[in-house]
C-alpha positions in Angstrom: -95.6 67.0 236.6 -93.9 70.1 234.7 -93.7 73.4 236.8 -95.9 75.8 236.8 -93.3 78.4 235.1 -90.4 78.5 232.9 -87.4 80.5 234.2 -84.1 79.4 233.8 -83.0 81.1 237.5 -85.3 78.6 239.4 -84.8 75.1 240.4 -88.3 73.1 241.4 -88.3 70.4 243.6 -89.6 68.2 240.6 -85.9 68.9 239.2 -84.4 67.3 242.0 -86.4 64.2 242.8 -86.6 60.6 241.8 -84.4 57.5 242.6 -81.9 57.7 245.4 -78.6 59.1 244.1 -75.9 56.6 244.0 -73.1 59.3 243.8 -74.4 62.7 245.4 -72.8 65.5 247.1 -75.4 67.0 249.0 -78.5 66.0 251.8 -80.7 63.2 250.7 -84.0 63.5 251.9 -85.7 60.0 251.6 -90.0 60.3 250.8 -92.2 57.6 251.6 -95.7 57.2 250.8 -97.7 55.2 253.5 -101.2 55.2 252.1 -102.9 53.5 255.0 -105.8 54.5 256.8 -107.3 51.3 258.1 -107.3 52.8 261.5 -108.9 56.0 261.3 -111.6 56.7 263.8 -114.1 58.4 261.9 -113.3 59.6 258.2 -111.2 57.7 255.8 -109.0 59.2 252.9 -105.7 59.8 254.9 -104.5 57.1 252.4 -104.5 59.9 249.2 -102.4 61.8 252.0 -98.9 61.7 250.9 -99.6 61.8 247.3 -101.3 64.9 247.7 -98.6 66.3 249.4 -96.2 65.5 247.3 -98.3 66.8 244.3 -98.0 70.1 246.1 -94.2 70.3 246.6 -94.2 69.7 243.0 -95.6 73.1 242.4 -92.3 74.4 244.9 -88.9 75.6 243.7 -86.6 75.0 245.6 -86.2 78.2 247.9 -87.9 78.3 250.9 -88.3 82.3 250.7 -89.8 82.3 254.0 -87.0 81.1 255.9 -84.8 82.6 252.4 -83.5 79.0 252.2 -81.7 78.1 249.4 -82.7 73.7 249.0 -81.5 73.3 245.5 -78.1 71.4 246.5 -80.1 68.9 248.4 -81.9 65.1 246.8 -85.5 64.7 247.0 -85.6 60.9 246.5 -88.5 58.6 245.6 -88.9 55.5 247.6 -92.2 55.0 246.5 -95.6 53.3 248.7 -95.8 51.3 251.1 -97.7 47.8 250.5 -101.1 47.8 252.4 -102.8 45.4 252.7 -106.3 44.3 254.4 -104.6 43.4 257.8 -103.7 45.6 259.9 -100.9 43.8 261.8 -99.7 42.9 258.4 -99.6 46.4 256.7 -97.5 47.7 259.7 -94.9 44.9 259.3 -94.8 46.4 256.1 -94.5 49.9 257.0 -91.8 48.7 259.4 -89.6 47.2 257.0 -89.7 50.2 254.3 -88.8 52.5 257.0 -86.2 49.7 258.1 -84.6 49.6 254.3 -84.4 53.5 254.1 -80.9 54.1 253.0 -79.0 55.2 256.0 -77.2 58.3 254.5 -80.5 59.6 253.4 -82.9 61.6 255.7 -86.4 60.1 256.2 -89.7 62.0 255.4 -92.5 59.5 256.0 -95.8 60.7 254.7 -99.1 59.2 255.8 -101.7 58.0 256.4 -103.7 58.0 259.9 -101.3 58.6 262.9 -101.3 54.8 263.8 -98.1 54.7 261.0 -96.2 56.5 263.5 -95.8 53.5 265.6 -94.3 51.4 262.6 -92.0 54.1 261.7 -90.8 54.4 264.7 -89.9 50.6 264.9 -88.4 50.9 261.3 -86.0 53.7 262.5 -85.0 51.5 265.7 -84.1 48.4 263.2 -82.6 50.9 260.7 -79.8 52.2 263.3 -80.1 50.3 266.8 -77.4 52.2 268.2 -79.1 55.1 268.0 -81.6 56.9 270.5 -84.1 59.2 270.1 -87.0 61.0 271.7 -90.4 62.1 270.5 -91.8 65.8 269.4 -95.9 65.0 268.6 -97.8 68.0 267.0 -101.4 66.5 267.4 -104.6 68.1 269.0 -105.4 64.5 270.7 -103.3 62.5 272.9 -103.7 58.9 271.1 -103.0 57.1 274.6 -106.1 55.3 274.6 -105.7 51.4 275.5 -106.4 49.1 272.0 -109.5 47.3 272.3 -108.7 44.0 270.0 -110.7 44.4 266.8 -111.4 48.0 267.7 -108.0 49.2 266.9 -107.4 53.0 266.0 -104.9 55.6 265.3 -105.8 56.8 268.6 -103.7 54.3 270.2 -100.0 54.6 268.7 -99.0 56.8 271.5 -100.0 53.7 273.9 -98.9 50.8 272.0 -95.1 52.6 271.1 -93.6 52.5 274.4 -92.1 49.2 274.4 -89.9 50.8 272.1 -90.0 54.3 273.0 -89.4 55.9 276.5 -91.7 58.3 277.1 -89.9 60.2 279.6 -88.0 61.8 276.2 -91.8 62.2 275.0 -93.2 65.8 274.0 -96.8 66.6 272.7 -97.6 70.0 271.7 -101.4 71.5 270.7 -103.6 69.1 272.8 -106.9 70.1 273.3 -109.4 67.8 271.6 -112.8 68.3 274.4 -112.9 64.7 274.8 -110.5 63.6 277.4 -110.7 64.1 281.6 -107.7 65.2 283.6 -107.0 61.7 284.2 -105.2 61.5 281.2 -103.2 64.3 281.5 -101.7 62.9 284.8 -101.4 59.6 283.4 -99.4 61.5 280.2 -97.0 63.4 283.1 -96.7 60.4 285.2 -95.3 59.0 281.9 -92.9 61.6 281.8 -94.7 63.0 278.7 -94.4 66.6 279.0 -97.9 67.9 276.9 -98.3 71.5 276.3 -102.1 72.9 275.3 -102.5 75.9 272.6 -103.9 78.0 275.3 -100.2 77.1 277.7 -97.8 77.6 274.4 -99.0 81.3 273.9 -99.3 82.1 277.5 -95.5 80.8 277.8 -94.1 81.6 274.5 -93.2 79.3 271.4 -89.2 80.6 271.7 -89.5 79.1 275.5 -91.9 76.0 274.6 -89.6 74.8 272.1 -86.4 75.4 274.4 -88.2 73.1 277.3 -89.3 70.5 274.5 -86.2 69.8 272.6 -84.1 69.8 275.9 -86.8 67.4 278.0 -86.9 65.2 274.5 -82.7 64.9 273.7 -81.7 64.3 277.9 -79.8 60.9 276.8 -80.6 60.6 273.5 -79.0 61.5 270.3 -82.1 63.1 268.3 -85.4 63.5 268.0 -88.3 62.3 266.2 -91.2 64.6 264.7 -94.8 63.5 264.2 -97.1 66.1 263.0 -100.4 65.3 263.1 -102.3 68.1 260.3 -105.5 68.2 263.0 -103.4 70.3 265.2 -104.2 73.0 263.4 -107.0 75.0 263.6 -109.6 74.0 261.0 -110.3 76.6 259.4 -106.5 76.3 258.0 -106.3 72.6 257.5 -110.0 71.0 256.7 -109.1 68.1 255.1 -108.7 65.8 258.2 -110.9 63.3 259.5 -111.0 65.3 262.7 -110.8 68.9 262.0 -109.7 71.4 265.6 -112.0 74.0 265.4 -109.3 75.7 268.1 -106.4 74.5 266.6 -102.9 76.0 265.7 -102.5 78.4 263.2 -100.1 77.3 260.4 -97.2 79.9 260.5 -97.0 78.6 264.7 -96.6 74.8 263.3 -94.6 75.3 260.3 -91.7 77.9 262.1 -91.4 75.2 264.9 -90.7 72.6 263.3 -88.1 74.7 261.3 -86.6 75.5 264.7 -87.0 72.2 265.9 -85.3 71.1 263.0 -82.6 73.7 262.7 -81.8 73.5 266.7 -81.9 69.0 267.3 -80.7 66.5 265.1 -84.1 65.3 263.9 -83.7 61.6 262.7 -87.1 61.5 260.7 -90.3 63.5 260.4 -93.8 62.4 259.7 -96.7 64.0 258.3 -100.4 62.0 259.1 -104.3 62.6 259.1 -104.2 65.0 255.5 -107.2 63.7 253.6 -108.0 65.1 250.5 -111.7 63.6 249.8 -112.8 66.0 252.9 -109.9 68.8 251.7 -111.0 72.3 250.1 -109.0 72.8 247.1 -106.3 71.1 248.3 -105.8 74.0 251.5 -104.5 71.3 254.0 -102.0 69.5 251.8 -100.3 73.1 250.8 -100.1 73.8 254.6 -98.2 69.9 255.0 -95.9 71.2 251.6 -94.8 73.7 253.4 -94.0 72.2 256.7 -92.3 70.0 254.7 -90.4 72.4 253.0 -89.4 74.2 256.3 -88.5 70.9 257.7 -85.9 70.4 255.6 -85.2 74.0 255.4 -83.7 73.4 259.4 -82.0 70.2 258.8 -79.7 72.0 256.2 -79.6 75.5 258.3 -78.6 72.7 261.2 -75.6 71.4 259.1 -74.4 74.5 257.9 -74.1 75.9 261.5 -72.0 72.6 262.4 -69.8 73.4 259.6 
């Protein structure tokens, strides 16, 4: 895709991707495709997701001018899609083992999809380094800890289905408030040791102070942290290409500077991006919003390294 302008003191994003570097001095950050969406609830199209983010990082230079981020010394490297196939169990195998054979000096970016590919990541990461721990930071308006119902199966599950891999007591999910839970599962979440924070509780208490409780609660023991953002954590009328728009939802800027923090505070081992659907999208508003977390993302991995150096 050629950029949108010609100017010999900008470097676009589409000038530094395609196939891993063999030789390369700077941060490789690793994109997957997982166009899977066999487990959506309601609306399907998640699938088109990642390719319509990545469509709109190619209209990105490389600067991340709000954060005034220079990215150009990093690799943006093309590890292409994810077989899917028509079985579930068999797709996720799949998504496992891409994950799995990431290169391991590269940083993963794993673009869905419905949220159920966060379970097979997650299983991917723990084969691709055993040794190493992590712990969980979910943006998501829903809790997905509902118990699978065989051959009812949805994305509303992974939360659930995950923790005989993952403790949850290094668990954070921030932006619930879908209206159609009961406070049953909010106990059942804490006596998890899932510490879930509502819109309503992260402005009362402050983002600098939520994110302070969140990355310390999720890296006790561990040696990083995994991000999941689910896009219908926003509010709606920012993000309405999702099969379940929030019509009380997070604004972008909140999302998008958290995860910079996030980023530029933990050592984040791999973030995800799920639930962007661009059949139900208007003119591709919700996939520019998941670009730019994106961009911010990596953005605080490189602000992270710098500091340590």
């Amino acid at each position: 895709m050629p950029p949108p302008l010609s100017d010999s003191a900008l470097t676009w994003f589409g000038d530094r991707w395609g196939p891993m570097p063999i030789n390369h001095d700077g941060e490789v950050f690793a994109f997957l495709d997982v166009p899977f969406d066999y487990a959506v609830a309601t609306r399907p199209g998640a699938r088109y997701g990642g390719r319509a983010i990545l469509a709109a990082l190619h209209e990105f230079t490389t600067y991340c001018t709000d954060k005034r981020a220079d990215l150009s010394g990093a690799w943006f490297a093309d590890h292409g899609a994810v077989e899917v196939v028509h079985d579930l169990a068999q797709s996720y195998a799949n998504i496992a083992d891409a994950v799995a054979a990431l290169p391991l000096d590269a940083h993963p970016i794993v673009l869905g999809g419905d949220h159920s590919i966060s379970d097979p990541s997650i299983r991917g990461l723990l084969r691709r380094a055993p040794e190493r721990e992590f712990g969980l930071i979910v943006f998501d308006a829903h809790l997905d800890s509902r118990e699978p119902v065989p051959g009812h199966e949805h994305s509303g599950n992974w939360v659930r289905t995950v923790s005989d891999v993952l403790e949850h007591s290094r668990s954070v999910q921030l932006g619930i408030n879908a209206p159609i839970y009961a406070d049953t599962y909010m106990r059942d979440a804490a006596a998890a040791g899932i510490m879930v924070r509502t819109p309503y509780e992260i402005r009362r208490a402050g983002w600098v102070q939520t994110l302070r409780e969140a990355v310390e609660h999720v890296t006790r023991g561990s040696a990083g942290v995994y991000v999941s953002v689910d896009i219908d954590c926003l509010d709606a009328a920012n993000a309405p290409g999702t099969q379940a728009p929030n019509a009380c939802g997070l604004m972008p800027h909140e999302v998008i500077d958290a995860v910079y923090e996030i980023s530029a505070t933990a050592d984040v081992v791999a973030l995800d991006i799920t639930e962007v659907s661009p059949p139900l999208d208007d003119a591709n508003r919700t996939a520019q919003v998941a670009a730019h977390i994106v961009q911010n993302h990596m953005a605080g991995v490189l602000a992270r390294q710098r500091k340590r150096t």
